[in-house]
MITORDREN-907952 format. One line per field, with one value per residue (C-alpha): residue number from 1; x, y, z. Coordinates in steps of 0.2 Angstrom, whole numbers. Layout:
resi <- c(NUM, ...)
X <- c(X, ...)
Y <- c(Y, ...)
Z <- c(Z, ...)
***
This chain:
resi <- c(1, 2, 3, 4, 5, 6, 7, 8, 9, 10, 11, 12, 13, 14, 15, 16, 17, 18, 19, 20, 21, 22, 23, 24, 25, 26, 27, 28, 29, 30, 31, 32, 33, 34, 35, 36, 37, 38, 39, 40, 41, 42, 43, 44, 45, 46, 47, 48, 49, 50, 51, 52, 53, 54, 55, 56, 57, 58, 59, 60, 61, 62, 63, 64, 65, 66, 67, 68, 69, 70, 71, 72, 73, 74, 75, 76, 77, 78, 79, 80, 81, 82, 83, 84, 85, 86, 87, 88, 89, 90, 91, 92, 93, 94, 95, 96, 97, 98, 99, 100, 101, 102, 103, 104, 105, 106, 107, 108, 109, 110, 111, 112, 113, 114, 115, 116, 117, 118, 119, 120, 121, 122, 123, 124, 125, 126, 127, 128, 129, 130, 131, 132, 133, 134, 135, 136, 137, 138, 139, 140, 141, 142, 143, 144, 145, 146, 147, 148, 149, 150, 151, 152, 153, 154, 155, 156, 157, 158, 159, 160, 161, 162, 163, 164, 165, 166, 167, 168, 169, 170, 171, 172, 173, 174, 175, 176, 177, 178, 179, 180, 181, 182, 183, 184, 185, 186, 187, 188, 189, 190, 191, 192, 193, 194, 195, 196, 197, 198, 199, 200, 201, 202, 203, 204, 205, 206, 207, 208, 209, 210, 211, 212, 213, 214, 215, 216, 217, 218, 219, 220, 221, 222, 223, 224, 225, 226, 227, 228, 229, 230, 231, 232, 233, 234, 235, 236, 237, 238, 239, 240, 241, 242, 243, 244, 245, 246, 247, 248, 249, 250, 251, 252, 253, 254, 255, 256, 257, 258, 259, 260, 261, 262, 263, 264, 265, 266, 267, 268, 269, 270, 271, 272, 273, 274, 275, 276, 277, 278, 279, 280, 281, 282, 283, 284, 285, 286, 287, 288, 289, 290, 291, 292, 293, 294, 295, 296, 297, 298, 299, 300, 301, 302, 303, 304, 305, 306, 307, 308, 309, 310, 311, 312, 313, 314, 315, 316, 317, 318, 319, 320, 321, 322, 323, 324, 325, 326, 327, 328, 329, 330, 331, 332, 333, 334, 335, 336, 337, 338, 339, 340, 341, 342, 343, 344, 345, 346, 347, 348, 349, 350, 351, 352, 353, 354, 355, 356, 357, 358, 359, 360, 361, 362, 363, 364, 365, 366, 367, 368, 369, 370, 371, 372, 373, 374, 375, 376, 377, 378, 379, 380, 381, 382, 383, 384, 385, 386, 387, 388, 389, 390, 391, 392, 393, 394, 395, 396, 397, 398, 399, 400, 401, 402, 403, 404, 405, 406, 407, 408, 409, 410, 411, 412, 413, 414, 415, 416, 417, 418, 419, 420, 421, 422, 423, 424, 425, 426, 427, 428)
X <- c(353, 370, 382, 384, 400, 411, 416, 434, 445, 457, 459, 472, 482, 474, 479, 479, 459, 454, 456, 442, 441, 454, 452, 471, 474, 481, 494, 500, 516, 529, 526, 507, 506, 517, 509, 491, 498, 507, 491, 479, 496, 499, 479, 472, 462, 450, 456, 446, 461, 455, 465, 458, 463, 469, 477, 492, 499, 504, 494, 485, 470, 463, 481, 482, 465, 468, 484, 475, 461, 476, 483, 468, 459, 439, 438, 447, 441, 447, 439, 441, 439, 450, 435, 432, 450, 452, 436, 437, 455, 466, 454, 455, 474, 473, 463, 471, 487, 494, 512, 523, 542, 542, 539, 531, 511, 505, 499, 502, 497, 479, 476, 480, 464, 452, 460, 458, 440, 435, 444, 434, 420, 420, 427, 410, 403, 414, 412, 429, 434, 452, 461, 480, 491, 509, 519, 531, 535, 546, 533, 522, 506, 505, 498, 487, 478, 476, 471, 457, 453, 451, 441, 427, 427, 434, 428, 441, 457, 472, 488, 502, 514, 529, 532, 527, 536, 555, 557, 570, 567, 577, 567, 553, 556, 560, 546, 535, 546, 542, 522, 520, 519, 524, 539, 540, 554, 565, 577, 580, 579, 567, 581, 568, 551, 538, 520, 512, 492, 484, 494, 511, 527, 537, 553, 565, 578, 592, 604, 591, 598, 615, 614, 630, 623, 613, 599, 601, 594, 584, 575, 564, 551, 535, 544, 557, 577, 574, 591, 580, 565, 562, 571, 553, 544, 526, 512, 494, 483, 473, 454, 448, 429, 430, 446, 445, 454, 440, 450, 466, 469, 452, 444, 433, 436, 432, 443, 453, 456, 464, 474, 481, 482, 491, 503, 506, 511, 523, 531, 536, 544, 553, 542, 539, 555, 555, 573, 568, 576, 558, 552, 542, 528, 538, 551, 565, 572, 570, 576, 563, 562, 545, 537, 524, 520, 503, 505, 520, 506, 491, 495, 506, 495, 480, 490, 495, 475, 473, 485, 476, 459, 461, 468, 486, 478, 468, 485, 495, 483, 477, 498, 495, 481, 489, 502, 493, 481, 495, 502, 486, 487, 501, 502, 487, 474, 463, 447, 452, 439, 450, 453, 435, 436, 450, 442, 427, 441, 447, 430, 426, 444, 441, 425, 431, 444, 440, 448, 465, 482, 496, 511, 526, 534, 552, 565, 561, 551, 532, 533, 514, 520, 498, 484, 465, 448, 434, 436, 455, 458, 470, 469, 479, 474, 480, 494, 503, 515, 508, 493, 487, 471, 457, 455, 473, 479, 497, 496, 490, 507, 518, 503, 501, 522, 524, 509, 513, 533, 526, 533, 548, 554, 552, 560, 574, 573, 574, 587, 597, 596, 597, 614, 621, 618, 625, 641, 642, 640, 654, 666, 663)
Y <- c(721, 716, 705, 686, 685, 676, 657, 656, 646, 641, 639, 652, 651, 657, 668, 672, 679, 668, 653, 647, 627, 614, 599, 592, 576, 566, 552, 553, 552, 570, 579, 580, 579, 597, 603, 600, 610, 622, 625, 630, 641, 650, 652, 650, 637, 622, 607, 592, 577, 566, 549, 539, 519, 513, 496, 506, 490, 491, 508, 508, 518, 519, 525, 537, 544, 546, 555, 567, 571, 572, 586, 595, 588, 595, 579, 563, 554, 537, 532, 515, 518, 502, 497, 511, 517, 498, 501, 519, 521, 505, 496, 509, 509, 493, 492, 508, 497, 513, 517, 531, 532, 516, 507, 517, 512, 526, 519, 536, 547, 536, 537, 556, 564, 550, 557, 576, 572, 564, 578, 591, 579, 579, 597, 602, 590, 596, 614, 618, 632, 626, 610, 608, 595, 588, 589, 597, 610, 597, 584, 580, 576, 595, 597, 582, 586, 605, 603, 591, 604, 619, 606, 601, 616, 633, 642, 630, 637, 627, 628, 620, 622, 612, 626, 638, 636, 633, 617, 603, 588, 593, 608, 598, 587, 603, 612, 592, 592, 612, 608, 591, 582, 564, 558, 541, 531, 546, 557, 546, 550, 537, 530, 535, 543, 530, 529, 513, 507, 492, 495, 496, 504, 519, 524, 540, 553, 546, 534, 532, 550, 545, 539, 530, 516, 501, 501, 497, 481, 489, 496, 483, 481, 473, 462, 448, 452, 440, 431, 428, 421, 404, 390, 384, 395, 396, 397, 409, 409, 427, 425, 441, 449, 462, 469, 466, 452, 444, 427, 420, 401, 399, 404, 419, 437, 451, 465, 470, 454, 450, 464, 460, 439, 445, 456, 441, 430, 442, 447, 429, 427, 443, 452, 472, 479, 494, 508, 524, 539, 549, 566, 575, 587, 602, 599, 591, 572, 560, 542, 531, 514, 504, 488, 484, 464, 466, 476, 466, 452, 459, 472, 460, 449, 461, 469, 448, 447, 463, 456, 442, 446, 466, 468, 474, 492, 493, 486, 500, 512, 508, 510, 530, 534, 522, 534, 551, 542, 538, 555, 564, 553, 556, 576, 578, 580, 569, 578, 585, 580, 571, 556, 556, 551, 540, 531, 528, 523, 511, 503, 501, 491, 480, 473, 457, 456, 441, 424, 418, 421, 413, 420, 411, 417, 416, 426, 444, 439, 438, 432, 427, 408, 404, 412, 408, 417, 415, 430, 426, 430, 415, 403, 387, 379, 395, 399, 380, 377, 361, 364, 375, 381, 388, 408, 407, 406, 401, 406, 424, 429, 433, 446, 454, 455, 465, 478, 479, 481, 491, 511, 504, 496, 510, 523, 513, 513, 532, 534, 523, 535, 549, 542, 539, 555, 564, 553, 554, 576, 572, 566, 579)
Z <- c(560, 567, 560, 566, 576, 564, 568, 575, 563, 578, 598, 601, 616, 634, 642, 662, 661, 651, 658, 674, 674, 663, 656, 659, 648, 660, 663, 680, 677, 684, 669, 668, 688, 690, 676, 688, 702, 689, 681, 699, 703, 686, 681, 696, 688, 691, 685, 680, 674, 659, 656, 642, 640, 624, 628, 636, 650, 669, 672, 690, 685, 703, 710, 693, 700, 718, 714, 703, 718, 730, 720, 718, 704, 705, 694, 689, 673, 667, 650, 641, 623, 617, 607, 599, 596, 587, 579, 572, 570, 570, 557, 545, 547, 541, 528, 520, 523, 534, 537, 538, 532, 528, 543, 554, 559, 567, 582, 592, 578, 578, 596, 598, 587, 599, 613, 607, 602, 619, 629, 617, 623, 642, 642, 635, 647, 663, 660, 655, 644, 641, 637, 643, 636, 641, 623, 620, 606, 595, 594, 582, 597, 599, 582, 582, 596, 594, 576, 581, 596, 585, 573, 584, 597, 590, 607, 618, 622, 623, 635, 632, 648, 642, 628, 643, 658, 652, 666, 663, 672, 687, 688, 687, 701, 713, 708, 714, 729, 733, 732, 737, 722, 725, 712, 707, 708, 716, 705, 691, 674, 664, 649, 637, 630, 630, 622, 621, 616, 608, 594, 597, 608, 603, 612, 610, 616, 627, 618, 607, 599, 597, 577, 577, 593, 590, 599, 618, 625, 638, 624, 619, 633, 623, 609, 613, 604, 587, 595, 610, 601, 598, 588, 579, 567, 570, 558, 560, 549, 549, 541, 535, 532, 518, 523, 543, 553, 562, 568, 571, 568, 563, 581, 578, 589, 592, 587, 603, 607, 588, 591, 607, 603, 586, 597, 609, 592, 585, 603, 606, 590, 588, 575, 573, 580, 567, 570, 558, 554, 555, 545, 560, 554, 564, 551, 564, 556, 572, 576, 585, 588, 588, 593, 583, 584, 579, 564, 559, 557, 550, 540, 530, 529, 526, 510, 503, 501, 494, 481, 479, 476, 467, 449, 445, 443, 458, 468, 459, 462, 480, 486, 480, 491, 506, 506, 509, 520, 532, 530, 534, 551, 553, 551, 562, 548, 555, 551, 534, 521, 510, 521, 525, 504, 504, 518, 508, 492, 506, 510, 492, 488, 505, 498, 493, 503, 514, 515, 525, 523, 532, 542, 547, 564, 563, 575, 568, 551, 547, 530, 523, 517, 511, 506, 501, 497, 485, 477, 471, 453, 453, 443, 444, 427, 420, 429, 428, 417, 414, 404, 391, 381, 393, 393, 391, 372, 371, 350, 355, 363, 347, 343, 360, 362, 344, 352, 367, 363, 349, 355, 364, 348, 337, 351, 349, 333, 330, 345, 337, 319, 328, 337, 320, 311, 325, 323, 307, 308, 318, 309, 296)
***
Protein backbone atom coordinates (compact mmCIF):
# COMPACT_ATOMS: atom_id res chain seq x y z
CA UNK A 1 0.00 0.00 0.00
CA UNK A 2 1.47 3.36 -1.10
CA UNK A 3 1.95 6.33 0.84
CA UNK A 4 -0.68 9.42 0.32
CA UNK A 5 1.32 12.07 -1.46
CA UNK A 6 1.87 14.57 1.28
CA UNK A 7 -0.20 18.07 1.11
CA UNK A 8 2.13 20.96 -0.02
CA UNK A 9 2.28 23.49 2.76
CA UNK A 10 3.15 26.44 0.01
CA UNK A 11 2.82 27.60 -3.80
CA UNK A 12 6.47 27.58 -4.76
CA UNK A 13 7.56 29.59 -7.52
CA UNK A 14 6.85 28.18 -11.27
CA UNK A 15 9.11 27.62 -13.29
CA UNK A 16 9.33 27.73 -17.23
CA UNK A 17 7.52 23.73 -17.49
CA UNK A 18 5.45 24.33 -15.27
CA UNK A 19 3.47 27.01 -16.01
CA UNK A 20 0.38 26.18 -19.15
CA UNK A 21 -2.45 28.82 -18.57
CA UNK A 22 -2.34 32.19 -15.82
CA UNK A 23 -4.59 33.73 -14.10
CA UNK A 24 -3.06 37.61 -14.25
CA UNK A 25 -4.62 39.85 -11.45
CA UNK A 26 -5.19 42.52 -13.55
CA UNK A 27 -5.47 46.45 -13.42
CA UNK A 28 -4.71 47.63 -16.88
CA UNK A 29 -2.53 50.01 -16.05
CA UNK A 30 1.62 49.47 -17.85
CA UNK A 31 2.69 47.41 -15.27
CA UNK A 32 0.31 44.55 -15.16
CA UNK A 33 -0.33 45.19 -19.14
CA UNK A 34 3.66 44.21 -20.09
CA UNK A 35 3.61 41.85 -17.51
CA UNK A 36 0.44 40.04 -20.05
CA UNK A 37 2.72 40.13 -22.93
CA UNK A 38 5.88 39.27 -20.79
CA UNK A 39 4.06 36.34 -19.40
CA UNK A 40 2.92 34.59 -23.16
CA UNK A 41 6.73 35.62 -24.24
CA UNK A 42 8.70 34.17 -21.13
CA UNK A 43 6.25 30.96 -20.29
CA UNK A 44 4.73 30.69 -23.30
CA UNK A 45 1.50 30.88 -21.47
CA UNK A 46 -2.29 31.25 -21.72
CA UNK A 47 -3.43 34.07 -19.94
CA UNK A 48 -6.92 34.58 -18.63
CA UNK A 49 -6.83 38.56 -16.87
CA UNK A 50 -8.99 38.89 -13.57
CA UNK A 51 -9.96 42.50 -12.33
CA UNK A 52 -12.09 42.60 -9.35
CA UNK A 53 -14.14 45.86 -8.31
CA UNK A 54 -13.96 47.10 -4.71
CA UNK A 55 -15.27 50.68 -4.96
CA UNK A 56 -11.81 51.80 -6.73
CA UNK A 57 -13.27 55.30 -8.93
CA UNK A 58 -12.69 56.51 -12.58
CA UNK A 59 -11.75 52.80 -13.90
CA UNK A 60 -13.33 51.91 -17.42
CA UNK A 61 -13.91 48.32 -16.94
CA UNK A 62 -15.11 47.79 -20.65
CA UNK A 63 -11.96 49.69 -22.00
CA UNK A 64 -9.73 47.67 -19.11
CA UNK A 65 -11.31 44.47 -20.83
CA UNK A 66 -10.88 45.12 -24.43
CA UNK A 67 -7.26 46.04 -23.84
CA UNK A 68 -6.64 42.86 -22.07
CA UNK A 69 -8.24 40.69 -25.21
CA UNK A 70 -6.15 43.09 -27.45
CA UNK A 71 -3.10 41.91 -25.89
CA UNK A 72 -3.90 38.31 -25.94
CA UNK A 73 -6.00 37.62 -23.05
CA UNK A 74 -7.73 33.95 -23.80
CA UNK A 75 -10.15 35.69 -21.00
CA UNK A 76 -10.94 39.00 -19.40
CA UNK A 77 -12.91 38.96 -16.14
CA UNK A 78 -14.40 41.98 -14.34
CA UNK A 79 -15.84 41.12 -10.76
CA UNK A 80 -17.84 43.47 -8.54
CA UNK A 81 -17.39 42.26 -5.15
CA UNK A 82 -18.08 45.71 -3.22
CA UNK A 83 -20.71 44.14 -1.32
CA UNK A 84 -19.01 41.42 -0.20
CA UNK A 85 -15.62 43.15 0.34
CA UNK A 86 -17.85 45.62 2.81
CA UNK A 87 -19.54 42.81 4.04
CA UNK A 88 -16.75 40.13 4.91
CA UNK A 89 -13.90 42.37 5.37
CA UNK A 90 -14.69 46.20 6.10
CA UNK A 91 -17.35 45.33 8.81
CA UNK A 92 -15.18 43.27 10.65
CA UNK A 93 -12.60 46.11 10.63
CA UNK A 94 -14.89 48.01 12.17
CA UNK A 95 -16.22 46.26 14.78
CA UNK A 96 -12.72 45.11 15.94
CA UNK A 97 -11.99 48.93 15.84
CA UNK A 98 -8.94 48.02 13.18
CA UNK A 99 -5.85 50.07 12.71
CA UNK A 100 -2.45 49.67 12.16
CA UNK A 101 0.42 52.07 13.44
CA UNK A 102 -1.77 54.13 14.72
CA UNK A 103 -3.62 55.44 11.98
CA UNK A 104 -3.57 53.30 9.44
CA UNK A 105 -7.12 51.27 8.46
CA UNK A 106 -6.10 48.57 6.46
CA UNK A 107 -8.23 49.21 3.51
CA UNK A 108 -5.48 47.74 1.17
CA UNK A 109 -4.35 45.01 3.47
CA UNK A 110 -8.53 43.94 3.59
CA UNK A 111 -9.01 43.96 0.08
CA UNK A 112 -5.91 41.88 -0.92
CA UNK A 113 -6.93 38.26 0.86
CA UNK A 114 -10.65 38.84 -1.17
CA UNK A 115 -8.69 39.45 -4.13
CA UNK A 116 -6.34 36.31 -3.61
CA UNK A 117 -9.38 34.24 -2.66
CA UNK A 118 -11.43 35.13 -5.88
CA UNK A 119 -8.32 34.74 -8.14
CA UNK A 120 -7.73 31.20 -6.25
CA UNK A 121 -11.47 30.95 -7.26
CA UNK A 122 -11.79 31.53 -10.91
CA UNK A 123 -8.25 30.03 -11.52
CA UNK A 124 -9.87 26.90 -10.39
CA UNK A 125 -12.69 27.74 -12.55
CA UNK A 126 -10.57 28.87 -15.69
CA UNK A 127 -8.23 26.09 -15.72
CA UNK A 128 -5.21 27.77 -14.64
CA UNK A 129 -2.47 26.29 -12.94
CA UNK A 130 -0.58 29.47 -11.88
CA UNK A 131 -1.49 32.98 -10.47
CA UNK A 132 0.79 36.04 -11.43
CA UNK A 133 0.61 39.17 -9.55
CA UNK A 134 2.06 42.91 -10.15
CA UNK A 135 3.88 43.53 -6.48
CA UNK A 136 6.78 44.14 -5.97
CA UNK A 137 9.40 42.39 -3.61
CA UNK A 138 9.15 45.49 -0.95
CA UNK A 139 5.59 45.33 -0.51
CA UNK A 140 3.65 44.00 1.83
CA UNK A 141 0.67 42.88 -1.18
CA UNK A 142 3.15 40.05 -2.16
CA UNK A 143 2.63 38.38 1.02
CA UNK A 144 -0.98 38.89 1.50
CA UNK A 145 -1.92 37.33 -1.61
CA UNK A 146 0.57 34.42 -1.76
CA UNK A 147 -0.25 33.44 1.77
CA UNK A 148 -3.86 33.31 1.05
CA UNK A 149 -2.89 31.46 -2.40
CA UNK A 150 -0.86 28.74 -0.63
CA UNK A 151 -3.91 28.75 1.97
CA UNK A 152 -6.76 27.83 -0.09
CA UNK A 153 -4.90 26.02 -3.12
CA UNK A 154 -1.48 24.59 -2.32
CA UNK A 155 -1.27 22.97 -5.88
CA UNK A 156 -1.28 26.73 -7.74
CA UNK A 157 1.97 28.21 -8.43
CA UNK A 158 2.56 31.82 -8.19
CA UNK A 159 4.77 34.27 -10.48
CA UNK A 160 5.73 37.31 -9.38
CA UNK A 161 7.45 39.05 -12.55
CA UNK A 162 8.18 42.44 -10.99
CA UNK A 163 10.81 40.44 -8.50
CA UNK A 164 11.64 38.52 -11.93
CA UNK A 165 12.34 40.44 -14.72
CA UNK A 166 14.61 43.51 -13.34
CA UNK A 167 12.56 46.49 -15.51
CA UNK A 168 12.53 50.10 -14.37
CA UNK A 169 9.77 52.03 -15.71
CA UNK A 170 11.65 53.22 -18.76
CA UNK A 171 12.36 49.59 -19.45
CA UNK A 172 8.90 49.04 -19.14
CA UNK A 173 7.65 51.34 -21.56
CA UNK A 174 10.25 50.16 -24.22
CA UNK A 175 9.55 46.78 -23.73
CA UNK A 176 5.24 48.09 -24.32
CA UNK A 177 6.46 50.10 -27.26
CA UNK A 178 8.68 46.87 -28.64
CA UNK A 179 5.30 44.73 -28.53
CA UNK A 180 2.64 46.85 -29.03
CA UNK A 181 1.32 47.52 -25.76
CA UNK A 182 -0.63 50.81 -25.71
CA UNK A 183 0.98 53.40 -22.95
CA UNK A 184 -1.21 55.69 -21.29
CA UNK A 185 -0.69 59.07 -21.17
CA UNK A 186 2.87 58.88 -22.94
CA UNK A 187 6.34 58.69 -21.09
CA UNK A 188 5.41 60.20 -18.04
CA UNK A 189 6.10 59.01 -14.81
CA UNK A 190 2.73 58.88 -12.36
CA UNK A 191 3.96 61.40 -9.13
CA UNK A 192 2.95 58.48 -7.03
CA UNK A 193 1.74 54.68 -6.12
CA UNK A 194 -1.76 54.65 -5.88
CA UNK A 195 -4.32 52.02 -4.43
CA UNK A 196 -7.64 53.10 -3.78
CA UNK A 197 -11.27 50.95 -2.75
CA UNK A 198 -14.49 51.56 -0.84
CA UNK A 199 -12.37 52.21 1.97
CA UNK A 200 -9.90 54.51 1.52
CA UNK A 201 -6.61 56.09 -0.74
CA UNK A 202 -3.20 55.29 -0.23
CA UNK A 203 -0.33 57.00 -1.97
CA UNK A 204 3.59 56.53 -2.00
CA UNK A 205 7.19 56.72 -3.34
CA UNK A 206 8.05 60.05 -5.28
CA UNK A 207 8.27 63.10 -3.00
CA UNK A 208 6.30 61.16 -0.81
CA UNK A 209 9.94 59.44 0.23
CA UNK A 210 11.65 62.63 1.00
CA UNK A 211 11.05 62.59 5.15
CA UNK A 212 11.89 66.17 5.50
CA UNK A 213 8.73 67.57 2.86
CA UNK A 214 5.22 68.11 3.81
CA UNK A 215 3.18 66.47 1.78
CA UNK A 216 2.56 67.84 -1.83
CA UNK A 217 -0.73 69.25 -2.81
CA UNK A 218 -1.13 67.09 -5.64
CA UNK A 219 -1.39 64.40 -3.12
CA UNK A 220 -4.67 64.61 -1.88
CA UNK A 221 -7.04 63.41 -4.78
CA UNK A 222 -10.25 62.01 -2.65
CA UNK A 223 -10.17 64.29 0.52
CA UNK A 224 -10.52 68.25 0.25
CA UNK A 225 -7.01 70.23 2.09
CA UNK A 226 -8.74 71.03 5.88
CA UNK A 227 -7.77 74.80 4.81
CA UNK A 228 -10.01 74.25 1.74
CA UNK A 229 -12.92 72.68 3.60
CA UNK A 230 -15.65 74.61 4.64
CA UNK A 231 -16.28 77.46 7.20
CA UNK A 232 -19.41 75.49 8.96
CA UNK A 233 -19.12 72.41 10.90
CA UNK A 234 -21.36 69.76 10.06
CA UNK A 235 -23.05 67.24 12.37
CA UNK A 236 -23.89 63.14 11.33
CA UNK A 237 -25.40 61.21 13.42
CA UNK A 238 -24.26 57.26 12.65
CA UNK A 239 -27.06 54.63 14.21
CA UNK A 240 -25.59 51.52 14.84
CA UNK A 241 -27.02 47.56 15.03
CA UNK A 242 -24.95 45.42 17.22
CA UNK A 243 -21.73 47.00 16.20
CA UNK A 244 -22.61 47.77 12.38
CA UNK A 245 -23.53 51.24 10.94
CA UNK A 246 -26.76 50.78 9.35
CA UNK A 247 -27.93 54.67 8.88
CA UNK A 248 -26.57 58.09 8.59
CA UNK A 249 -28.93 60.94 9.78
CA UNK A 250 -31.43 58.73 10.58
CA UNK A 251 -32.07 57.32 6.89
CA UNK A 252 -31.53 53.72 6.83
CA UNK A 253 -28.75 52.05 4.11
CA UNK A 254 -27.39 49.53 3.06
CA UNK A 255 -23.76 48.96 3.70
CA UNK A 256 -21.87 50.08 0.54
CA UNK A 257 -23.80 52.89 0.26
CA UNK A 258 -22.96 54.03 4.19
CA UNK A 259 -19.55 53.62 3.24
CA UNK A 260 -19.42 55.65 0.37
CA UNK A 261 -22.17 58.66 1.89
CA UNK A 262 -19.85 58.55 5.06
CA UNK A 263 -16.74 59.07 2.64
CA UNK A 264 -18.47 61.87 0.77
CA UNK A 265 -19.22 63.60 4.58
CA UNK A 266 -15.62 63.36 5.72
CA UNK A 267 -13.99 64.35 2.10
CA UNK A 268 -15.92 67.64 2.02
CA UNK A 269 -14.85 68.61 5.36
CA UNK A 270 -11.30 67.49 5.37
CA UNK A 271 -11.45 64.37 7.46
CA UNK A 272 -9.07 61.16 7.25
CA UNK A 273 -5.86 62.64 5.87
CA UNK A 274 -3.61 60.26 7.95
CA UNK A 275 0.95 60.85 7.11
CA UNK A 276 2.74 57.58 8.80
CA UNK A 277 5.88 56.48 9.30
CA UNK A 278 4.83 52.70 8.47
CA UNK A 279 6.49 49.14 9.97
CA UNK A 280 6.20 46.98 6.57
CA UNK A 281 5.98 43.05 7.13
CA UNK A 282 9.28 42.77 4.90
CA UNK A 283 11.02 44.62 7.67
CA UNK A 284 11.62 48.13 5.57
CA UNK A 285 10.07 51.44 7.72
CA UNK A 286 7.79 53.45 4.96
CA UNK A 287 6.06 56.69 4.90
CA UNK A 288 2.55 56.64 3.35
CA UNK A 289 -0.12 59.12 3.17
CA UNK A 290 -3.85 58.07 3.44
CA UNK A 291 -7.29 59.35 2.71
CA UNK A 292 -9.65 57.65 4.85
CA UNK A 293 -13.04 59.88 5.14
CA UNK A 294 -15.02 56.97 5.80
CA UNK A 295 -13.16 55.55 8.66
CA UNK A 296 -12.21 58.92 10.03
CA UNK A 297 -16.21 58.80 10.62
CA UNK A 298 -17.27 55.38 11.65
CA UNK A 299 -14.79 53.98 13.32
CA UNK A 300 -14.66 56.93 15.76
CA UNK A 301 -17.84 56.84 16.29
CA UNK A 302 -18.17 53.00 16.22
CA UNK A 303 -15.36 52.79 19.20
CA UNK A 304 -17.52 56.08 21.28
CA UNK A 305 -20.46 53.52 21.52
CA UNK A 306 -18.42 50.67 22.43
CA UNK A 307 -17.53 53.08 25.35
CA UNK A 308 -20.76 53.59 26.18
CA UNK A 309 -22.51 50.51 26.43
CA UNK A 310 -19.25 47.89 27.61
CA UNK A 311 -17.66 48.09 31.03
CA UNK A 312 -14.24 49.51 31.89
CA UNK A 313 -12.89 45.89 31.64
CA UNK A 314 -14.28 44.91 28.62
CA UNK A 315 -13.00 48.40 26.92
CA UNK A 316 -9.59 47.72 28.40
CA UNK A 317 -9.54 44.39 27.21
CA UNK A 318 -11.24 44.77 23.79
CA UNK A 319 -8.05 47.53 22.84
CA UNK A 320 -5.59 44.20 23.30
CA UNK A 321 -7.22 41.94 20.84
CA UNK A 322 -7.92 45.16 18.34
CA UNK A 323 -4.57 45.38 18.08
CA UNK A 324 -3.41 41.75 16.98
CA UNK A 325 -6.49 41.79 14.86
CA UNK A 326 -5.31 44.59 12.83
CA UNK A 327 -1.93 43.11 12.82
CA UNK A 328 -2.89 39.67 11.53
CA UNK A 329 -4.66 41.88 8.47
CA UNK A 330 -2.16 43.62 8.17
CA UNK A 331 0.76 40.95 7.91
CA UNK A 332 -1.28 38.85 5.45
CA UNK A 333 -2.54 36.24 8.00
CA UNK A 334 -5.88 36.45 6.88
CA UNK A 335 -6.76 32.89 7.29
CA UNK A 336 -4.77 32.17 10.44
CA UNK A 337 -7.19 30.54 12.99
CA UNK A 338 -6.66 33.01 15.53
CA UNK A 339 -8.46 35.90 13.87
CA UNK A 340 -11.03 33.38 12.88
CA UNK A 341 -11.28 33.63 17.29
CA UNK A 342 -10.92 37.16 17.80
CA UNK A 343 -13.60 37.70 15.21
CA UNK A 344 -15.90 35.66 17.22
CA UNK A 345 -14.30 37.86 20.70
CA UNK A 346 -15.47 40.92 18.22
CA UNK A 347 -19.00 39.57 17.52
CA UNK A 348 -19.63 38.87 21.13
CA UNK A 349 -18.44 42.58 22.54
CA UNK A 350 -20.57 44.24 19.51
CA UNK A 351 -23.89 42.68 20.79
CA UNK A 352 -25.16 45.69 22.47
CA UNK A 353 -23.57 47.96 20.64
CA UNK A 354 -26.51 49.75 18.89
CA UNK A 355 -27.67 53.20 19.30
CA UNK A 356 -26.42 56.76 17.64
CA UNK A 357 -23.56 58.66 18.16
CA UNK A 358 -22.83 62.00 16.70
CA UNK A 359 -19.77 63.45 14.84
CA UNK A 360 -18.94 67.07 14.17
CA UNK A 361 -17.25 67.75 10.79
CA UNK A 362 -14.93 70.38 11.15
CA UNK A 363 -11.73 71.30 8.54
CA UNK A 364 -9.83 67.97 9.30
CA UNK A 365 -11.50 66.76 12.76
CA UNK A 366 -14.45 64.14 13.38
CA UNK A 367 -14.82 64.52 16.98
CA UNK A 368 -18.06 62.32 18.32
CA UNK A 369 -19.88 65.60 20.09
CA UNK A 370 -23.49 62.95 21.34
CA UNK A 371 -24.14 59.63 21.77
CA UNK A 372 -27.42 57.43 22.79
CA UNK A 373 -28.41 53.76 23.15
CA UNK A 374 -30.45 51.59 25.38
CA UNK A 375 -27.96 49.65 26.40
CA UNK A 376 -25.87 52.61 28.05
CA UNK A 377 -24.46 51.89 31.37
CA UNK A 378 -24.90 55.70 32.09
CA UNK A 379 -26.71 56.97 34.30
CA UNK A 380 -27.51 60.57 34.84
CA UNK A 381 -28.90 60.50 38.41
CA UNK A 382 -25.89 58.92 39.26
CA UNK A 383 -23.45 60.62 37.47
CA UNK A 384 -24.86 64.44 38.35
CA UNK A 385 -23.28 66.35 40.83
CA UNK A 386 -26.59 67.45 41.90
CA UNK A 387 -28.12 64.59 43.47
CA UNK A 388 -27.27 61.88 45.64
CA UNK A 389 -28.56 58.47 47.34
CA UNK A 390 -29.61 55.89 44.51
CA UNK A 391 -27.10 52.93 43.88
CA UNK A 392 -24.65 55.44 44.50
CA UNK A 393 -23.62 55.86 48.40
CA UNK A 394 -21.72 59.00 48.98
CA UNK A 395 -20.84 57.56 52.90
CA UNK A 396 -19.30 54.35 51.32
CA UNK A 397 -16.35 56.33 49.63
CA UNK A 398 -14.01 56.81 52.88
CA UNK A 399 -14.17 52.76 53.14
CA UNK A 400 -13.62 52.02 49.45
CA UNK A 401 -10.58 54.78 49.27
CA UNK A 402 -8.64 53.26 52.57
CA UNK A 403 -9.04 49.52 50.41
CA UNK A 404 -8.38 50.37 47.47
CA UNK A 405 -5.31 52.75 48.40
CA UNK A 406 -4.68 50.05 50.70
CA UNK A 407 -1.08 48.46 48.92
CA UNK A 408 0.01 51.89 47.61
CA UNK A 409 -0.01 53.21 51.04
CA UNK A 410 1.85 50.71 52.78
CA UNK A 411 4.48 50.46 49.56
CA UNK A 412 5.18 53.68 50.42
CA UNK A 413 5.22 53.26 53.58
CA UNK A 414 8.15 50.55 53.73
CA UNK A 415 10.03 52.49 50.72
CA UNK A 416 10.02 55.41 52.82
CA UNK A 417 11.80 52.96 56.00
CA UNK A 418 13.76 51.47 53.70
CA UNK A 419 15.19 55.08 52.29
CA UNK A 420 15.94 56.02 55.95
CA UNK A 421 17.86 53.14 57.17
CA UNK A 422 19.97 53.17 54.11
CA UNK A 423 20.66 57.02 55.07
CA UNK A 424 21.33 56.46 58.23
CA UNK A 425 23.98 53.25 57.34
CA UNK A 426 25.26 55.89 55.61
CA UNK A 427 26.36 58.25 57.71
CA UNK A 428 27.87 55.72 59.81
Amino acid sequence: MTEPRPEPIASPEAHTDQVGRVLLLYSGGLDTSVMLRWLQNRYGAEIVTLTVNLGQPDEDWEVMVGKARDLGALDALVLVAREEFARDQVLPAIKANAVYGGGYPLFTALGRPLIAKLAVEHARHSGCDTVAHGCTGKGNDQVRIEATVATLDPELRVIAPVREWQMGREEEISYAREHGIPVKGGTETPPYSIDDNLWGRSSEGGAIEDLEEPPRDDVFQLVTRPEDAPDEAQLVTVGFERGRPVSLDGERLGLVELLERAAELGARHGVGIVDQIEDRVVGLKVRDLYEVPAAAILLPAHRELERLVSTVHQNEFKRALEDKWAYLCYSGLWHEPLRGDLDAYMESANELVTGEVTVRLYKGSATPVARSSPYALYDRALATFGESGGEFSQAASPGFIELFTLQSRLAHRVRRRAAAEDAHGGEE
